[in-house]
C-alpha positions in Angstrom: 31.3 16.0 -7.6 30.4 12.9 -6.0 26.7 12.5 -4.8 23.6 10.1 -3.9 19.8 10.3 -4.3 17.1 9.2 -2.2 13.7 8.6 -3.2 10.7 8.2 -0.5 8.1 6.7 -2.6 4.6 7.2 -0.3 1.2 7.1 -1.2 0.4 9.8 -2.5 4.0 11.5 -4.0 7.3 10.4 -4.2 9.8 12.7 -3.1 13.7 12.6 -4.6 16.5 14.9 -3.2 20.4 14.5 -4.3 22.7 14.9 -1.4 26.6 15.9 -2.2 28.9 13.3 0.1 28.7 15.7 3.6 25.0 15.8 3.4 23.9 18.8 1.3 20.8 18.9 -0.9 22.0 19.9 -4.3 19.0 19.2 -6.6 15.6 17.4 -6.2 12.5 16.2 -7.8 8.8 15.7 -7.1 6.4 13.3 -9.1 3.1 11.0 -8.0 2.7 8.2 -5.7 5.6 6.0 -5.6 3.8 2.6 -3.0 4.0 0.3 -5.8 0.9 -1.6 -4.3 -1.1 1.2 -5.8 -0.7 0.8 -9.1 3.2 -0.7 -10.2 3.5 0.2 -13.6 2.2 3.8 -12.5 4.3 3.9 -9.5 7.6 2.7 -11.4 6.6 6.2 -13.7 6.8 8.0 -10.9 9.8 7.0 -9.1 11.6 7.4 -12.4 10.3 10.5 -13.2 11.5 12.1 -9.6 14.7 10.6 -10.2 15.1 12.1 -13.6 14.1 15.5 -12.2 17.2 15.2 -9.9 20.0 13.9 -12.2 18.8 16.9 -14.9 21.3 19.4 -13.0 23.2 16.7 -12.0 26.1 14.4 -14.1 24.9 11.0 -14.0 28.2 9.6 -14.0 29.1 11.1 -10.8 26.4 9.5 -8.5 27.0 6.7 -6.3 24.2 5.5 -5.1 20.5 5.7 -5.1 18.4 4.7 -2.0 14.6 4.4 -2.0 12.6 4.1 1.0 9.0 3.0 -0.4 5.7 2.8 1.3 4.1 -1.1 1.0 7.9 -2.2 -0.4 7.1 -5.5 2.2 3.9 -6.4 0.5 5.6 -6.5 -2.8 5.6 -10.4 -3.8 7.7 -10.1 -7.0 10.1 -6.9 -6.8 11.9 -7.9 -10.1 9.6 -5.3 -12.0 10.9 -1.9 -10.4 15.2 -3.5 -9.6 14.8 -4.5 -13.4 13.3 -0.6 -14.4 15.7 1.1 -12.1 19.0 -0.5 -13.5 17.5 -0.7 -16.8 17.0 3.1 -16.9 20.3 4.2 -14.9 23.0 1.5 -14.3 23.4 3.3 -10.9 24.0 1.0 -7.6 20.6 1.2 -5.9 18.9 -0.7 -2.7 15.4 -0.5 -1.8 13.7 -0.6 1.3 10.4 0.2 3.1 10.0 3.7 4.1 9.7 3.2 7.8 13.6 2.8 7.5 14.9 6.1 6.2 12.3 7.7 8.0 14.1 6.5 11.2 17.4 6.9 9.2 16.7 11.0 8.7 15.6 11.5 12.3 18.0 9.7 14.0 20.7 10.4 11.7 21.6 7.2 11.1 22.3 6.3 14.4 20.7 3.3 16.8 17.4 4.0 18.4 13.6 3.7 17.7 11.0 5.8 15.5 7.6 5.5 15.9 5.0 6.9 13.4 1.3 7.2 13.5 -0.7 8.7 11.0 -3.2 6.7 9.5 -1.6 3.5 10.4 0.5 3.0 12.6 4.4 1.2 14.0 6.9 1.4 15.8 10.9 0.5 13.9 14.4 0.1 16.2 17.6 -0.2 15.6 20.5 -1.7 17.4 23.9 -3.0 16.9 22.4 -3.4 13.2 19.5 -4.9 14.2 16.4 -4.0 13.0 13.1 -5.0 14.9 9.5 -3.7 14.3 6.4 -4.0 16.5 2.9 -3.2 14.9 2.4 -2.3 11.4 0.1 -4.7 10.9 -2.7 -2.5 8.9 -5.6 -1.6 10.1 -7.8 -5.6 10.1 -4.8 -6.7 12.4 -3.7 -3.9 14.5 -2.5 -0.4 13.9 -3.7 0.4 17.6 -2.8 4.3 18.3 -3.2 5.1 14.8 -6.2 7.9 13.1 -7.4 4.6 11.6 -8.2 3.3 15.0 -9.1 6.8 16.8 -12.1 7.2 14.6 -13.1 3.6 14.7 -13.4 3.8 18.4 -15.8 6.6 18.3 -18.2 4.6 15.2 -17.5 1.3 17.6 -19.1 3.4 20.7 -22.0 4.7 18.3 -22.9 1.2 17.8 -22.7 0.6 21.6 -24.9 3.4 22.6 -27.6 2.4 19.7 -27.7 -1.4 20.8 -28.2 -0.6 24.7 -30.5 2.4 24.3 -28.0 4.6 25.7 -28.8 8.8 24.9 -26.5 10.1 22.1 -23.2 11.1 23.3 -22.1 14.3 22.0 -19.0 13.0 20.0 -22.1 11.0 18.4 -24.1 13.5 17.1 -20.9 15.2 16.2 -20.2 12.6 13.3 -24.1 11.9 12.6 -24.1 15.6 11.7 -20.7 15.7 9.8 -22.2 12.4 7.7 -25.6 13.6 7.3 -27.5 11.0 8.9 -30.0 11.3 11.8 -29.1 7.9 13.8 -26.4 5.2 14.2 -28.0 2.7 12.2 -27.0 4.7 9.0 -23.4 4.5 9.5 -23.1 1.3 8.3 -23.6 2.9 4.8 -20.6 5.0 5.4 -18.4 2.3 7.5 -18.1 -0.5 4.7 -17.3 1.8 1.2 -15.2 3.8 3.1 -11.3 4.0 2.9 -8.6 4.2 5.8 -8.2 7.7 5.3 -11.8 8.7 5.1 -12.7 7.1 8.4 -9.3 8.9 9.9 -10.5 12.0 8.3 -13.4 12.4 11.8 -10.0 12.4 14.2 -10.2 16.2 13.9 -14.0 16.2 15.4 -12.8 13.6 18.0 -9.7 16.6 18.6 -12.1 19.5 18.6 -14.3 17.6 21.5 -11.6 16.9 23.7 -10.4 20.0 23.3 -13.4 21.0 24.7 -13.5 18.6 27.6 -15.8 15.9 25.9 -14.3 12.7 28.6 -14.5 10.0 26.2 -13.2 11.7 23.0 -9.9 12.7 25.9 -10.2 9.2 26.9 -9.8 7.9 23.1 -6.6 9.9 22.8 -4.9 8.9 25.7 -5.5 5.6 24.6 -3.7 6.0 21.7 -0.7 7.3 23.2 -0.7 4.3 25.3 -0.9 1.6 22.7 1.8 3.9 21.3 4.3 3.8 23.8 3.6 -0.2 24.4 4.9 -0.7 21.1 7.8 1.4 21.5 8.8 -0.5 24.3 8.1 -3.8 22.8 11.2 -2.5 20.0 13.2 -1.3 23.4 12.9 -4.7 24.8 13.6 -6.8 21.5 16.5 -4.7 20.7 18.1 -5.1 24.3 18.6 -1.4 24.6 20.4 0.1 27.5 18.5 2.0 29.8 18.9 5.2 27.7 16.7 5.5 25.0 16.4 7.6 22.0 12.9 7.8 20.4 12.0 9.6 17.7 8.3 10.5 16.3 6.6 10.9 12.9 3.2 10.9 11.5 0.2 13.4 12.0 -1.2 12.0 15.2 1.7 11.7 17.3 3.2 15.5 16.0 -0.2 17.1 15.6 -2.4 16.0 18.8 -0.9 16.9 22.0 -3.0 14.9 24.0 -2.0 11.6 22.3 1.8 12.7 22.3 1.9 13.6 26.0 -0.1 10.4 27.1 2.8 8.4 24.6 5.8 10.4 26.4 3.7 9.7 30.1 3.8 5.9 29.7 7.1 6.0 28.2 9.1 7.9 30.8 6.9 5.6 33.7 8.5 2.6 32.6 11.8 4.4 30.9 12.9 7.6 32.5 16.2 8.2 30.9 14.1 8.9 27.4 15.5 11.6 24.6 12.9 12.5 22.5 13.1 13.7 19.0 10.3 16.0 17.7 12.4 17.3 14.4 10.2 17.6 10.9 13.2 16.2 8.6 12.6 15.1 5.0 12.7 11.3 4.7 15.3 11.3 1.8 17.9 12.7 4.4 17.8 9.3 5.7 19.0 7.4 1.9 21.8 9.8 2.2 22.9 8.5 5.8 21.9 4.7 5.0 23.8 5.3 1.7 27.3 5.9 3.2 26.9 2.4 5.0 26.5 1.1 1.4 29.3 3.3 -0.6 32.3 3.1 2.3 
């Protein structure tokens, strides 16, 4: 029986699925982080390992193709180490690329349109005609506008604001003083500059909680997000040349978990593109190395 695997390395586990050739998961296998800008030699381990945990049910001889979407693959300066492990170790046809692209792969099935993904960073990826176009994705020092990143730095940013003019706590203020400890704003330099992406994105839930609640400028934060959201989405739609209908489909925590940051993305979208289909499915990211793979194999 003929079949492919897909890998999706990320940065915390890499995730490997074999699909038979009509798109059925027959076997797959779980291991550590696969972003190779973590840690290479670790992350080469891993992708292995998943791999291996696949082919065990599986007759080696009878796979195709491997595709691996990996997070950071386009920071890689020298990718010689992992193409050299991976036909070193299996002499199976393989192509790599980031995992943005069999993200949008799964959702949209292989087909043209644009995925946008915010968790704690943040991008937008389209495809048309075989044209491939991003806009942001730029990390967190450049850009990564809509993203948990850069909802909880506008909250610390406003804590500064409020302490340099005097102003009276805000309540999303004291809401993070408490959560870190501290009893004013000049502490939180202590907490901004050791920590990382992901413990400054982990406050988005207070910011949630008090806009839930009807705090104005934790609402306002989120709307924001959906905005700079949708404006790179339609940066894609107009690099790409779409026609006026437009599929767009979403991933990451922020945009599926917070309503009011996905309703303010879909608002601005549909004010400047009406004729929008949205896609809201939770797909695993290797279903999109098994639809990329059939461009390669056929």
């Amino acid at each position: 029986m003929s079949y492919i695997i897909g890998v999706d390395g990320g940065g915390t586990k890499t995730e490997a699925a074999a699909y038979d050739l009509n798109g059925k998961k027959i076997s797959e296998g779980k291991a550590g982080y696969g972003n190779l800008l973590i840690n290479e030699k670790q992350a080469i381990i891993n992708i292995i390992d998943a791999i291996e945990q696949c082919l065990m049910s599986l007759k080696s001889e009878e796979c195709q193709y491997i595709c691996l979407g990996l997070a950071g693959y386009g920071g890689i300066k020298n990718t010689k180490g992992i193409k050299d492990a991976l036909y070193e170790k299996f002499h199976i046809p393989f192509t790599i690329v980031n995992d943005g692209m069999i993200a949008h792969a799964a959702l949209l099935q292989g087909k043209d349109g644009i995925l946008t993904i915010s968790g704690t960073g943040s991008v937008s990826i389209g495809v048309h005609n075989g044209i491939e176009k991003l806009a942001g994705g730029w990390g967190h020092i450049l850009g990564d506008e809509g993203s948990g990143y850069w909802i909880a730095m506008q909250a610390f940013m406003n804590m500064t604001k409020e302490e340099d003019e005097g102003l009276v706590y805000s309540e999303l203020t004291n809401a993070i003083l408490s959560k870190l400890g501290y009893s004013n704003a000049l502490e939180i330099k202590k907490f901004i500059y050791d920590a990382s992406k992901g413990e400054i994105a982990a406050f988005v839930p207070t910011i949630v909680q008090l806009a839930e609640a009807g705090d104005r400028f934790s609402q306002n934060i989120l709307r924001q997000a959906g905005y700079h959201l949708a404006k790179i989405t339609l940066d894609v739609y107009k690099k790409l040349n779409f026609e006026n209908r437009i599929t767009v489909a979403i991933k990451g925590s922020v945009l599926k978990n917070i309503s009011m940051v996905r309703d303010s993305f879909v608002a601005h979208l549909k004010e400047k593109q009406p004729d929008i289909t949205l896609i809201l499915d939770d797909v695993s990211s290797t279903l999109g190395c098994y639809y990329l793979s059939l461009k390669y194999i056929n």
